[in-house]
PyMOL CGO cylinders between C-alpha atoms (Angstrom):
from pymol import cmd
from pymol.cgo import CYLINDER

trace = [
    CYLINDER, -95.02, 27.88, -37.52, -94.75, 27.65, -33.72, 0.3, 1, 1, 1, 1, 1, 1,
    CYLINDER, -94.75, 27.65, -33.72, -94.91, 24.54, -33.37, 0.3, 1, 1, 1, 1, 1, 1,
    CYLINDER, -94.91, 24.54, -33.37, -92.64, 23.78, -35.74, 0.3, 1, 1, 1, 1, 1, 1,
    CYLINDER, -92.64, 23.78, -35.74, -90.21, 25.76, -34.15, 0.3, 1, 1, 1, 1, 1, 1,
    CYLINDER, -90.21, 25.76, -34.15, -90.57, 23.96, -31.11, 0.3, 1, 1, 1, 1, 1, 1,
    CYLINDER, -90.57, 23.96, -31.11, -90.46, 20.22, -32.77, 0.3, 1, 1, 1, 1, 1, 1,
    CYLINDER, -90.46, 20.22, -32.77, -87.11, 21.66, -33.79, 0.3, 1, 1, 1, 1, 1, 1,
    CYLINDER, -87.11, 21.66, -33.79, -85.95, 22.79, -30.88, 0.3, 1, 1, 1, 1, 1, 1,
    CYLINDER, -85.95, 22.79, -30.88, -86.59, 19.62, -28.68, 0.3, 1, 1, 1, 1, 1, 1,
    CYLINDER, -86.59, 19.62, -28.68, -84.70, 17.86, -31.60, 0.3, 1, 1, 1, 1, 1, 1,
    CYLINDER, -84.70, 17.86, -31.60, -81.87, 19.83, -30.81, 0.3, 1, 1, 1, 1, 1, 1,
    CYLINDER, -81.87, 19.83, -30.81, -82.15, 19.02, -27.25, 0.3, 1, 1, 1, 1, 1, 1,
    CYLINDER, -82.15, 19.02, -27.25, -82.71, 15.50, -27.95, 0.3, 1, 1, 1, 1, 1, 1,
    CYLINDER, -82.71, 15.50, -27.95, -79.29, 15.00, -30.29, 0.3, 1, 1, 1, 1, 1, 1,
    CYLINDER, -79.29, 15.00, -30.29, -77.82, 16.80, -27.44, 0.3, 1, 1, 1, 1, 1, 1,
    CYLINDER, -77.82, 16.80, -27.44, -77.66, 13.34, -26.08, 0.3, 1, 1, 1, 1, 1, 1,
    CYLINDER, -77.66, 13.34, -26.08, -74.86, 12.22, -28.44, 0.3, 1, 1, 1, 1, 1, 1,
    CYLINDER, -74.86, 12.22, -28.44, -72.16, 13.91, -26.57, 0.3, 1, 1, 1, 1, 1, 1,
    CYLINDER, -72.16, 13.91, -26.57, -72.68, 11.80, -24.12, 0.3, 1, 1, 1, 1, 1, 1,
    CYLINDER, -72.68, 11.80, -24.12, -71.79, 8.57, -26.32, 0.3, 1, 1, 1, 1, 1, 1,
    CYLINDER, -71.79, 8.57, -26.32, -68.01, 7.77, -25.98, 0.3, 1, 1, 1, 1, 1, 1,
    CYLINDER, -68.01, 7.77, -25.98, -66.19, 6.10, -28.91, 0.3, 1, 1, 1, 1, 1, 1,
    CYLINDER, -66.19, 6.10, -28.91, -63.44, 3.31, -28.21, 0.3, 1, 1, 1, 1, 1, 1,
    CYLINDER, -63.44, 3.31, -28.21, -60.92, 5.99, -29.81, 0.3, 1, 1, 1, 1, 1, 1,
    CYLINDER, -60.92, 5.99, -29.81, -59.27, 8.42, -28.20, 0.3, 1, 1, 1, 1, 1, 1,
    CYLINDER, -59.27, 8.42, -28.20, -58.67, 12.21, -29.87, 0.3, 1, 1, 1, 1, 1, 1,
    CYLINDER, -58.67, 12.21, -29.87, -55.64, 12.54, -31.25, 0.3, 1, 1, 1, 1, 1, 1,
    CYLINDER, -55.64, 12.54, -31.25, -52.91, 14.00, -27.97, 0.3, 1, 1, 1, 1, 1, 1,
    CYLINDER, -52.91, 14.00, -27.97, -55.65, 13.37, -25.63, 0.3, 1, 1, 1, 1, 1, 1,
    CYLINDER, -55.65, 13.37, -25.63, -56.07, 10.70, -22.79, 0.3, 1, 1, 1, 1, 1, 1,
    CYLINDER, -56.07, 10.70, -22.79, -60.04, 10.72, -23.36, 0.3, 1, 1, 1, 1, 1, 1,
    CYLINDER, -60.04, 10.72, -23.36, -62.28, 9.14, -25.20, 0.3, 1, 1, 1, 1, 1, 1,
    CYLINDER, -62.28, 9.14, -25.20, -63.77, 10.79, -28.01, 0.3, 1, 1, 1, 1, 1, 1,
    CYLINDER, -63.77, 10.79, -28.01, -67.63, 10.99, -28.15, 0.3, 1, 1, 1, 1, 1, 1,
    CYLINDER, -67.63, 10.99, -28.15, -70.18, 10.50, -31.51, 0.3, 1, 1, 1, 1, 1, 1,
    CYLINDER, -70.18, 10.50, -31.51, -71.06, 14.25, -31.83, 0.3, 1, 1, 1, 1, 1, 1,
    CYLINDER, -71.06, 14.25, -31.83, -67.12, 15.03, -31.91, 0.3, 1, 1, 1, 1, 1, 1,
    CYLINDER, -67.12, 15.03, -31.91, -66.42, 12.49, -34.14, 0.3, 1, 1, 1, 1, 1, 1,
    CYLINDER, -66.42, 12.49, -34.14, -69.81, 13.64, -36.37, 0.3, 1, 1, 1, 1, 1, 1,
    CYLINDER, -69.81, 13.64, -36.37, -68.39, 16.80, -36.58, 0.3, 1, 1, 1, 1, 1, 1,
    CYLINDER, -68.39, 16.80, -36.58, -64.39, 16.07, -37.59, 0.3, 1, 1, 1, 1, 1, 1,
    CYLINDER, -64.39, 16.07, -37.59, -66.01, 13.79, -40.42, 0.3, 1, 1, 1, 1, 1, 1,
    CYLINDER, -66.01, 13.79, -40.42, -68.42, 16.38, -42.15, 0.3, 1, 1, 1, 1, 1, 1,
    CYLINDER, -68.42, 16.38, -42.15, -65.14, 18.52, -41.61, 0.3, 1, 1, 1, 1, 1, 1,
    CYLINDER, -65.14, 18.52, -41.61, -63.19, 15.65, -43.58, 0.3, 1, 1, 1, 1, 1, 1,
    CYLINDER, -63.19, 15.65, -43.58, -65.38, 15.43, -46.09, 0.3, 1, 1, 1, 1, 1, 1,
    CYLINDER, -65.38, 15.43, -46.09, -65.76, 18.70, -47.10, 0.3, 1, 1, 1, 1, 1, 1,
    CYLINDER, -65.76, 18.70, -47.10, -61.98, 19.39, -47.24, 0.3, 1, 1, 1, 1, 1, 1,
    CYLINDER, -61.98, 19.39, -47.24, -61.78, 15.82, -49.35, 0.3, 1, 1, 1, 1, 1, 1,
    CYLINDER, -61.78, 15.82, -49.35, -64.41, 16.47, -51.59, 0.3, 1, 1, 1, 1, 1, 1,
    CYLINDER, -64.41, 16.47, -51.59, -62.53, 18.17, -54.33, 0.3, 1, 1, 1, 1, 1, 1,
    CYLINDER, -62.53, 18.17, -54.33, -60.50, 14.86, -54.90, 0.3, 1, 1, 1, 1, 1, 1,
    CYLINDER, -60.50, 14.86, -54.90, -63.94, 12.25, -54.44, 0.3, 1, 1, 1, 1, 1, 1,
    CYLINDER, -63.94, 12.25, -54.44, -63.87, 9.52, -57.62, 0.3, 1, 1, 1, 1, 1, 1,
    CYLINDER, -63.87, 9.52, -57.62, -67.55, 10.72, -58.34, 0.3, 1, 1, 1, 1, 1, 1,
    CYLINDER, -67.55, 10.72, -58.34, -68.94, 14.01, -58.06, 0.3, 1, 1, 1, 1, 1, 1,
    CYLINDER, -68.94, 14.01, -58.06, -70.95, 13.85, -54.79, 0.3, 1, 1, 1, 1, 1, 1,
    CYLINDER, -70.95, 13.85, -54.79, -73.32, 16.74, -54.06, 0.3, 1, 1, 1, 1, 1, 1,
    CYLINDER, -73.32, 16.74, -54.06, -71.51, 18.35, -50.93, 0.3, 1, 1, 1, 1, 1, 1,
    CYLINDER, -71.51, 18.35, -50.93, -74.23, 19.82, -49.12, 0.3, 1, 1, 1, 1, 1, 1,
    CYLINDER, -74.23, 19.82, -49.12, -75.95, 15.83, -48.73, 0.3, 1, 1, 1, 1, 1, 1,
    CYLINDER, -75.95, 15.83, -48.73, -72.59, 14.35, -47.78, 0.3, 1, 1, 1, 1, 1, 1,
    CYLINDER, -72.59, 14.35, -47.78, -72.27, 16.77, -44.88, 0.3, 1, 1, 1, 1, 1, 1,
    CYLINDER, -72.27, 16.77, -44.88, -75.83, 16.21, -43.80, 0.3, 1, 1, 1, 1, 1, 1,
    CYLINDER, -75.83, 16.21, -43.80, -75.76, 12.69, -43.61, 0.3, 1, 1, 1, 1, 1, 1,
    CYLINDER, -75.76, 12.69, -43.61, -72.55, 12.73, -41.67, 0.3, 1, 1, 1, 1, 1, 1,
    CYLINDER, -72.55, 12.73, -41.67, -74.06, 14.68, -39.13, 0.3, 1, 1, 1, 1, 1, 1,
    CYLINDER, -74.06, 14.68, -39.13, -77.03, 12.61, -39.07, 0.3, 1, 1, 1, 1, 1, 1,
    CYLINDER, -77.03, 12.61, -39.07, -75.66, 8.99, -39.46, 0.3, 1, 1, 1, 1, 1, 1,
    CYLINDER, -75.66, 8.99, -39.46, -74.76, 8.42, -35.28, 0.3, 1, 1, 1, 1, 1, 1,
    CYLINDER, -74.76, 8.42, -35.28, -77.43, 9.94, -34.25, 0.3, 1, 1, 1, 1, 1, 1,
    CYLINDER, -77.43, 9.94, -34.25, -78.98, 6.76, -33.62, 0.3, 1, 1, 1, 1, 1, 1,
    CYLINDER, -78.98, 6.76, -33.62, -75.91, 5.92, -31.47, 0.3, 1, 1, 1, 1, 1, 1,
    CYLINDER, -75.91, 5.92, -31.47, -78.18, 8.09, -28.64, 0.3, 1, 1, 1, 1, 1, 1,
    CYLINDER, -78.18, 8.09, -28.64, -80.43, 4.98, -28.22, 0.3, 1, 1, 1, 1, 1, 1,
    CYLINDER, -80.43, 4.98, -28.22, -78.49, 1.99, -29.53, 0.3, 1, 1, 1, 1, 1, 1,
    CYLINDER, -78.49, 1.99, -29.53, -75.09, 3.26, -28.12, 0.3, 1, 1, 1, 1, 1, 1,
    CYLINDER, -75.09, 3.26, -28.12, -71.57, 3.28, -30.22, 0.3, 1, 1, 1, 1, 1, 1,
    CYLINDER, -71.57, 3.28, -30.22, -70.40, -0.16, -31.74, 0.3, 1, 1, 1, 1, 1, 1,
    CYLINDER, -70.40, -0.16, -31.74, -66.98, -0.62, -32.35, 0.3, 1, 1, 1, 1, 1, 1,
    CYLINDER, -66.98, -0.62, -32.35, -65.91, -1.16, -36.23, 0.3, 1, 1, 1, 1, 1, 1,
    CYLINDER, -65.91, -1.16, -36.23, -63.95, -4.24, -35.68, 0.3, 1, 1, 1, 1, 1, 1,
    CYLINDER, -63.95, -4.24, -35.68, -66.58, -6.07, -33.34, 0.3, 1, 1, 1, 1, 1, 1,
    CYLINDER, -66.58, -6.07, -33.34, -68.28, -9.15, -34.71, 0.3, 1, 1, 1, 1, 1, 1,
    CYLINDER, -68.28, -9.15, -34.71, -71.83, -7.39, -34.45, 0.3, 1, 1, 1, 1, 1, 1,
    CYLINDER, -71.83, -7.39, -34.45, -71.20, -4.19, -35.35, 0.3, 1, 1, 1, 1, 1, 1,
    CYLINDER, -71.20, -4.19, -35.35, -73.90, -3.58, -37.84, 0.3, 1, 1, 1, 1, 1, 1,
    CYLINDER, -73.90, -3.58, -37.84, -77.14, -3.31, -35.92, 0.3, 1, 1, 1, 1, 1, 1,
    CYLINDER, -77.14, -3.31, -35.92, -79.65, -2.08, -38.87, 0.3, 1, 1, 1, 1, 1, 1,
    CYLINDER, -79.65, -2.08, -38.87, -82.84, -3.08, -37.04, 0.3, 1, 1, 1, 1, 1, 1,
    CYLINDER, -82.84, -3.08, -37.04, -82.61, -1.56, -33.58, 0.3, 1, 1, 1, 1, 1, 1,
    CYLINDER, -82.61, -1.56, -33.58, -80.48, 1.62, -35.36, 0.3, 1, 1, 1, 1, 1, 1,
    CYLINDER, -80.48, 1.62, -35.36, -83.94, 2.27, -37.42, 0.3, 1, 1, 1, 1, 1, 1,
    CYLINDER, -83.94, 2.27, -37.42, -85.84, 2.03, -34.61, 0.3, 1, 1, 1, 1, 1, 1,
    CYLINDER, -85.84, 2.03, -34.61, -84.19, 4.84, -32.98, 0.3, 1, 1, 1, 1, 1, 1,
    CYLINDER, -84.19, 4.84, -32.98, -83.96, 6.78, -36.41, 0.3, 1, 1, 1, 1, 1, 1,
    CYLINDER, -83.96, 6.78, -36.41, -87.41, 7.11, -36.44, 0.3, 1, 1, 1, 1, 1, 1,
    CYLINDER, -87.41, 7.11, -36.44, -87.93, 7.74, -33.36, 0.3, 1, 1, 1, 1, 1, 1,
    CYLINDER, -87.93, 7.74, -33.36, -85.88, 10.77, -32.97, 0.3, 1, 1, 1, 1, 1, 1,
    CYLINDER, -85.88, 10.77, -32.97, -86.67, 11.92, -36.31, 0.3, 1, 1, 1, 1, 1, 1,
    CYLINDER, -86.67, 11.92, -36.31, -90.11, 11.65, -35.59, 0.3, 1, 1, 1, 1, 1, 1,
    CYLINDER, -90.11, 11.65, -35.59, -89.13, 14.71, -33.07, 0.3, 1, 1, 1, 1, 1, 1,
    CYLINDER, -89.13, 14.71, -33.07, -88.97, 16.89, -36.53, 0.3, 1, 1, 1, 1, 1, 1,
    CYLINDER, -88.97, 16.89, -36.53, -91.88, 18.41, -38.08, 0.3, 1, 1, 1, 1, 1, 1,
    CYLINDER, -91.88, 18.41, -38.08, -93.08, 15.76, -40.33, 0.3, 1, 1, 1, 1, 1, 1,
    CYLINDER, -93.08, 15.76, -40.33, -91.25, 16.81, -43.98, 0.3, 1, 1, 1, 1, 1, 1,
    CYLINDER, -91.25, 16.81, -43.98, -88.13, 17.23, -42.58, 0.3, 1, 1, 1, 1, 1, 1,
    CYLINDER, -88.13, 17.23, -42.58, -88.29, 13.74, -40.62, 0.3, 1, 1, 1, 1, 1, 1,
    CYLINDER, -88.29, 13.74, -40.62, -89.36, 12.36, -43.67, 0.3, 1, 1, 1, 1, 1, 1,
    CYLINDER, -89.36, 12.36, -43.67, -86.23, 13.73, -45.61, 0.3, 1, 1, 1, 1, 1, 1,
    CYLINDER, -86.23, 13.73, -45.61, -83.77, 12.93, -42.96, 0.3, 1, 1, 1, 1, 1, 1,
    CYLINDER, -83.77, 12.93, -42.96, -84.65, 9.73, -42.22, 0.3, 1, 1, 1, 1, 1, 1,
    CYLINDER, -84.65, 9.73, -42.22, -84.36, 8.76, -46.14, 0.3, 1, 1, 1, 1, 1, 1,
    CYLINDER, -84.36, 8.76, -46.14, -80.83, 10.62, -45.62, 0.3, 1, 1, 1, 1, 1, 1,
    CYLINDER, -80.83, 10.62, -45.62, -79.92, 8.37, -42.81, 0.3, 1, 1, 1, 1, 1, 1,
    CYLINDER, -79.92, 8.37, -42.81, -81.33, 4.80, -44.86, 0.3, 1, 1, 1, 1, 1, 1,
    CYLINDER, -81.33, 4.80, -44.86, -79.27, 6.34, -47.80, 0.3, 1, 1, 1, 1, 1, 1,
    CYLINDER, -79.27, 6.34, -47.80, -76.34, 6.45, -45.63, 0.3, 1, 1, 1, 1, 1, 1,
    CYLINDER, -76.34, 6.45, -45.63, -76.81, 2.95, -44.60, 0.3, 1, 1, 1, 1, 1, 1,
    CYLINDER, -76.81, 2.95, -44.60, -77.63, 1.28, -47.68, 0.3, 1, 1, 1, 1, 1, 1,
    CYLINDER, -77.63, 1.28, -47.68, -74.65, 3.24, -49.02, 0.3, 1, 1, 1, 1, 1, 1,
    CYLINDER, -74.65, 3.24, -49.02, -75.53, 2.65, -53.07, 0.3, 1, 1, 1, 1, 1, 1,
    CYLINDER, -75.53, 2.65, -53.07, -75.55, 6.44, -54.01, 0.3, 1, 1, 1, 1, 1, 1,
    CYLINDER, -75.55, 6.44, -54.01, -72.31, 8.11, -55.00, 0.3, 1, 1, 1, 1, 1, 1,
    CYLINDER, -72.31, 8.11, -55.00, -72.72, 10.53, -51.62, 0.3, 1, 1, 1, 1, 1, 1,
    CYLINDER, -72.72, 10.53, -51.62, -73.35, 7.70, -49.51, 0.3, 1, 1, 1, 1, 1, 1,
    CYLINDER, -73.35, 7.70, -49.51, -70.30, 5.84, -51.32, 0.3, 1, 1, 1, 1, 1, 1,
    CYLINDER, -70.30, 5.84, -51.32, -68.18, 9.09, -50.45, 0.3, 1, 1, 1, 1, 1, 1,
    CYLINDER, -68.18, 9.09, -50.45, -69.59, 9.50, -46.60, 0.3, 1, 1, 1, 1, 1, 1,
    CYLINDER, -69.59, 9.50, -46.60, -69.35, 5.60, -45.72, 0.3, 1, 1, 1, 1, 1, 1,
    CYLINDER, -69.35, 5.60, -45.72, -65.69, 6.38, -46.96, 0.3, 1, 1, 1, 1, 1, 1,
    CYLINDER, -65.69, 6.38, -46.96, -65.05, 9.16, -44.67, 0.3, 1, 1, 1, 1, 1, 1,
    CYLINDER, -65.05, 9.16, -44.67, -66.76, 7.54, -41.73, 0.3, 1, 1, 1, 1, 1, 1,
    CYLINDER, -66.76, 7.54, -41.73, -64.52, 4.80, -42.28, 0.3, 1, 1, 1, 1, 1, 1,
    CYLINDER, -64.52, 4.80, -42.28, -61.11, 7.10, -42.90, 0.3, 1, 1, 1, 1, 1, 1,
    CYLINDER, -61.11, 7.10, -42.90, -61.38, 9.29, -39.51, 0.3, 1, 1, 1, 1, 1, 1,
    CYLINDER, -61.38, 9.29, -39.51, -60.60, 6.72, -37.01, 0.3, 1, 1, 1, 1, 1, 1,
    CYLINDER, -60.60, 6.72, -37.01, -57.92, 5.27, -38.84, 0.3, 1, 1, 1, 1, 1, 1,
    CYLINDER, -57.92, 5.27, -38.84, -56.09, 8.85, -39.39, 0.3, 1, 1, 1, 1, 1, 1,
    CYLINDER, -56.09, 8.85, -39.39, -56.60, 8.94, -35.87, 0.3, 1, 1, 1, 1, 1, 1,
    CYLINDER, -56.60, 8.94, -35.87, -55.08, 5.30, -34.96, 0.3, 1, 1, 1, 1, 1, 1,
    CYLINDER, -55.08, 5.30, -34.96, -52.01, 6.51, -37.27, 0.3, 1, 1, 1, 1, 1, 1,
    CYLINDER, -52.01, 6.51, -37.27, -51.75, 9.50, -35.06, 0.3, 1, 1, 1, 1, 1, 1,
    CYLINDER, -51.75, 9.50, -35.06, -52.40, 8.34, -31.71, 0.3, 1, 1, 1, 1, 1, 1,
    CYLINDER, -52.40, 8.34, -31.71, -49.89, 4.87, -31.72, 0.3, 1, 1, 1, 1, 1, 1,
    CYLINDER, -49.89, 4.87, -31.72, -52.65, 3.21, -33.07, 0.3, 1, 1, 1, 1, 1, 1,
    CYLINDER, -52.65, 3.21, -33.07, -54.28, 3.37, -29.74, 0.3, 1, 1, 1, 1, 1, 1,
    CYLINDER, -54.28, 3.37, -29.74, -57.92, 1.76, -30.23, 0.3, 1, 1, 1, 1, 1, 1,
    CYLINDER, -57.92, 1.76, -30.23, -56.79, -0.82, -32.69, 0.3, 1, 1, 1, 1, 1, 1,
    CYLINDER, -56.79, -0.82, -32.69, -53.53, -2.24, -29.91, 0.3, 1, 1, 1, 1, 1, 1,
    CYLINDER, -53.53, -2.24, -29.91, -56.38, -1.64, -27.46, 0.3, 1, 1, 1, 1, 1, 1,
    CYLINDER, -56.38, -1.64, -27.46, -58.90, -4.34, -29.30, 0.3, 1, 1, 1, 1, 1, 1,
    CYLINDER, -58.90, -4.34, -29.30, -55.98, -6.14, -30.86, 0.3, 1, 1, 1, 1, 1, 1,
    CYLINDER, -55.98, -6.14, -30.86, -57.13, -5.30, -34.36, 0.3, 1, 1, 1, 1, 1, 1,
    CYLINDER, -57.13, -5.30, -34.36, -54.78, -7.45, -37.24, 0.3, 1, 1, 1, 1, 1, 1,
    CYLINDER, -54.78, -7.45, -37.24, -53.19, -4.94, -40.03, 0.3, 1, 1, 1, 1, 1, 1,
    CYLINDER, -53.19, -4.94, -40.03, -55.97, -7.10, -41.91, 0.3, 1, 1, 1, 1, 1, 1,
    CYLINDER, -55.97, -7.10, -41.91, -58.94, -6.34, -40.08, 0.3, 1, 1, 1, 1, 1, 1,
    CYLINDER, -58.94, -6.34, -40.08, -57.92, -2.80, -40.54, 0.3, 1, 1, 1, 1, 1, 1,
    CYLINDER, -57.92, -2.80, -40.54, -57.43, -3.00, -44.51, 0.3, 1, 1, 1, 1, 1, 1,
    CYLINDER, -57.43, -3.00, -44.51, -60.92, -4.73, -45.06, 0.3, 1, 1, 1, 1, 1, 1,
    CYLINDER, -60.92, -4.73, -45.06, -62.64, -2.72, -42.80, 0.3, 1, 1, 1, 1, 1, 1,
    CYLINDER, -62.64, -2.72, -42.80, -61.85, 0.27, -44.32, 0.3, 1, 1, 1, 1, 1, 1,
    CYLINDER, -61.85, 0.27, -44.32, -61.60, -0.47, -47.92, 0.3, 1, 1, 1, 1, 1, 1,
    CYLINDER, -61.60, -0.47, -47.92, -64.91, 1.40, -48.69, 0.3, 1, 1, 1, 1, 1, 1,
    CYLINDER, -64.91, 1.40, -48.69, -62.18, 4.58, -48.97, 0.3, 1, 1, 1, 1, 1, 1,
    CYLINDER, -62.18, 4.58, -48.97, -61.78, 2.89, -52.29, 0.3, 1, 1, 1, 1, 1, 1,
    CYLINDER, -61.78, 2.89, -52.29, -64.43, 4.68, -53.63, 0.3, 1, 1, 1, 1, 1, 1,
    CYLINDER, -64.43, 4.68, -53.63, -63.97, 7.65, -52.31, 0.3, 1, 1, 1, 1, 1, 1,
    CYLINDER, -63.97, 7.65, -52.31, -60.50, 7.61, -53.98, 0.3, 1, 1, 1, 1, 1, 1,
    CYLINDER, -60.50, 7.61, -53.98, -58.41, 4.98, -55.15, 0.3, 1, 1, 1, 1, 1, 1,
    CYLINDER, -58.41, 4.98, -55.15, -55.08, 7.00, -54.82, 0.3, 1, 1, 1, 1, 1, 1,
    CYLINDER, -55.08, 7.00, -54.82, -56.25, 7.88, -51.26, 0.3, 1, 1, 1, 1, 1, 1,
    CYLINDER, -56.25, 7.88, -51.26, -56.64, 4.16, -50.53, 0.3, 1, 1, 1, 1, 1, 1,
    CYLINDER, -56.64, 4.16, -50.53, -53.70, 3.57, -51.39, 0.3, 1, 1, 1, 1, 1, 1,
    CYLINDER, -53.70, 3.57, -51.39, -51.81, 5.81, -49.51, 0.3, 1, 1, 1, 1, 1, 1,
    CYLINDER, -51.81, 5.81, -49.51, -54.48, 4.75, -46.88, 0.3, 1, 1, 1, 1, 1, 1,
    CYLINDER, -54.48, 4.75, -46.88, -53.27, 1.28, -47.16, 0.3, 1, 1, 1, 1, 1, 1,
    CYLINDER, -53.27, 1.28, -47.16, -49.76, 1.85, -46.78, 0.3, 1, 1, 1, 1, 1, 1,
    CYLINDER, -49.76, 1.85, -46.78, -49.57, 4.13, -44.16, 0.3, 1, 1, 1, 1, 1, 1,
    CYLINDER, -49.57, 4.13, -44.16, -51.64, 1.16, -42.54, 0.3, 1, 1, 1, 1, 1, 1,
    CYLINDER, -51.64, 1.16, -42.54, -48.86, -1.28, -43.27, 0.3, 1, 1, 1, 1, 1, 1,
    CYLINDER, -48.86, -1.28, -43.27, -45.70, 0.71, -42.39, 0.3, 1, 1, 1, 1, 1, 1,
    CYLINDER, -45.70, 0.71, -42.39, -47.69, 2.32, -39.09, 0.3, 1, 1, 1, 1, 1, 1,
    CYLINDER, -47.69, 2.32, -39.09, -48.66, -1.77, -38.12, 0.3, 1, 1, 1, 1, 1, 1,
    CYLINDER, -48.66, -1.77, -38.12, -45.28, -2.71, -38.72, 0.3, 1, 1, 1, 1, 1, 1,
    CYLINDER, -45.28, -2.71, -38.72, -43.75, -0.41, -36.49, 0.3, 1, 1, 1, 1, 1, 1,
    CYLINDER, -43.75, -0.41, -36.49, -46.03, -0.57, -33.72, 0.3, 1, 1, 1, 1, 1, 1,
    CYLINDER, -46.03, -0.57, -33.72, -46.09, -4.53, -33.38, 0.3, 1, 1, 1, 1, 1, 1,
    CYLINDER, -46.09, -4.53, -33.38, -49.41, -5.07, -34.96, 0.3, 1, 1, 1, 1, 1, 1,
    CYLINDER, -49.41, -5.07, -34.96, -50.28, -8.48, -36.11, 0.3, 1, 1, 1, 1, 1, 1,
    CYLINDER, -50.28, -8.48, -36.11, -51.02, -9.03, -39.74, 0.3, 1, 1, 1, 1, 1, 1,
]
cmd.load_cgo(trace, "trace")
C-alpha cells in the first residue's frame, strides 16, 4: 500500500509540470498566457456545467477525467496550437502517455491510459462530448478576449468553423449558436473569412 502511495504521489509531482506549459491563448482580461493545467481545469469545469444539455448521455464522472488527463502529455511533447498544420502529434503524445502513466501503480496506469487513447480516438459518446469541450473553451475565450490568439495566428472565420465543428456533437443547438457568434465576432473584428 506504501508504495502505491508513493507511485501516486510522484505522479502528482510529475503533472505538476503542466503548469509550466503556456497555451497561445491568453485568459480572458489578462495580458498572460494561459497554461495546460488552467485550461484542463476550466474545461472539466465546462463540461460538467454543459452536460445536462450533451446530444448523448455521457457518463459525467469519465468526461471530467479524461479532460484532466488529455494534456497531460503536453509535459513532454509541449502545447500545439489548434490551427497549426501539424497539430495532431499521436505518436510522440503516446509516448509520453505512457510514460507518465507508467508513474501510477500499474491498474490505474492501465485505466488512464485507455482514458487518454479513448479521448484521442474520440468514437465513444464521452469522448464525442470532451473533444467538443476541448474544442469550445478557446473559442469562448477568443469571443471574449477580441479574438486575441486567432488575430494573433491570423486564423480565417473558416479555419475557426471547421476546427471546431466537433461541438456538433456535443450539441447541435450549441453549434449553432457557436457558429454564429463566430461569424458576427469575425466580422466585427476584421477577421478574414
Amino acid at each position: 500500500m506504501t508504495e502505491n502511495f508513493q507511485a501516486i504521489t510522484r505522479f502528482i509531482v510529475e503533472i505538476e509540470k503542466l503548469k509550466n506549459v503556456e497555451r497561445r491563448i491568453k485568459p480572458v482580461g489578462l495580458a498572460r498566457y494561459e497554461n495546460s493545467a488552467e485550461h484542463s481545469w476550466q474545461i472539466a469545469l465546462l463540461a460538467l456545467t454543459l452536460l445536462p444539455y450533451a446530444e448523448q448521455s455521457p457518463d459525467p464522472l469519465t468526461v471530467v477525467t479524461m479532460l484532466l488527463l488529455h494534456d497531460i502529455v503536453e509535459i513532454d511533447t509541449g502545447d500545439k496550437f489548434a490551427y497549426d498544420a501539424n497539430h495532431d502529434d499521436y505518436e510522440n503524445e503516446l509516448i509520453s502517455a505512457k510514460r507518465i502513466f507508467a508513474i501510477l501503480p500499474d491498474e490505474q496506469s492501465q485505466a488512464y491510459l485507455k482514458l487518454w487513447t479513448e479521448f484521442e480516438q474520440a468514437q465513444t459518446p464521452e469522448a464525442q462530448f470532451s473533444k467538443a469541450i476541448d474544442r469550445l473553451m478557446p473559442v469562448i475565450q477568443n469571443l471574449h478576449n477580441g479574438c486575441q490568439s486567432w488575430i494573433d495566428h491570423d486564423v480565417s472565420v473558416n479555419q475557426i468553423l471547421l476546427k471546431n465543428s466537433a461541438i456538433e456533437k456535443a450539441n447541435p443547438q450549441l453549434w449553432q449558436w457557436v457558429k454564429q457568434q463566430v461569424i458576427d465576432t469575425g466580422a466585427r473584428v476584421g477577421l478574414r473569412n
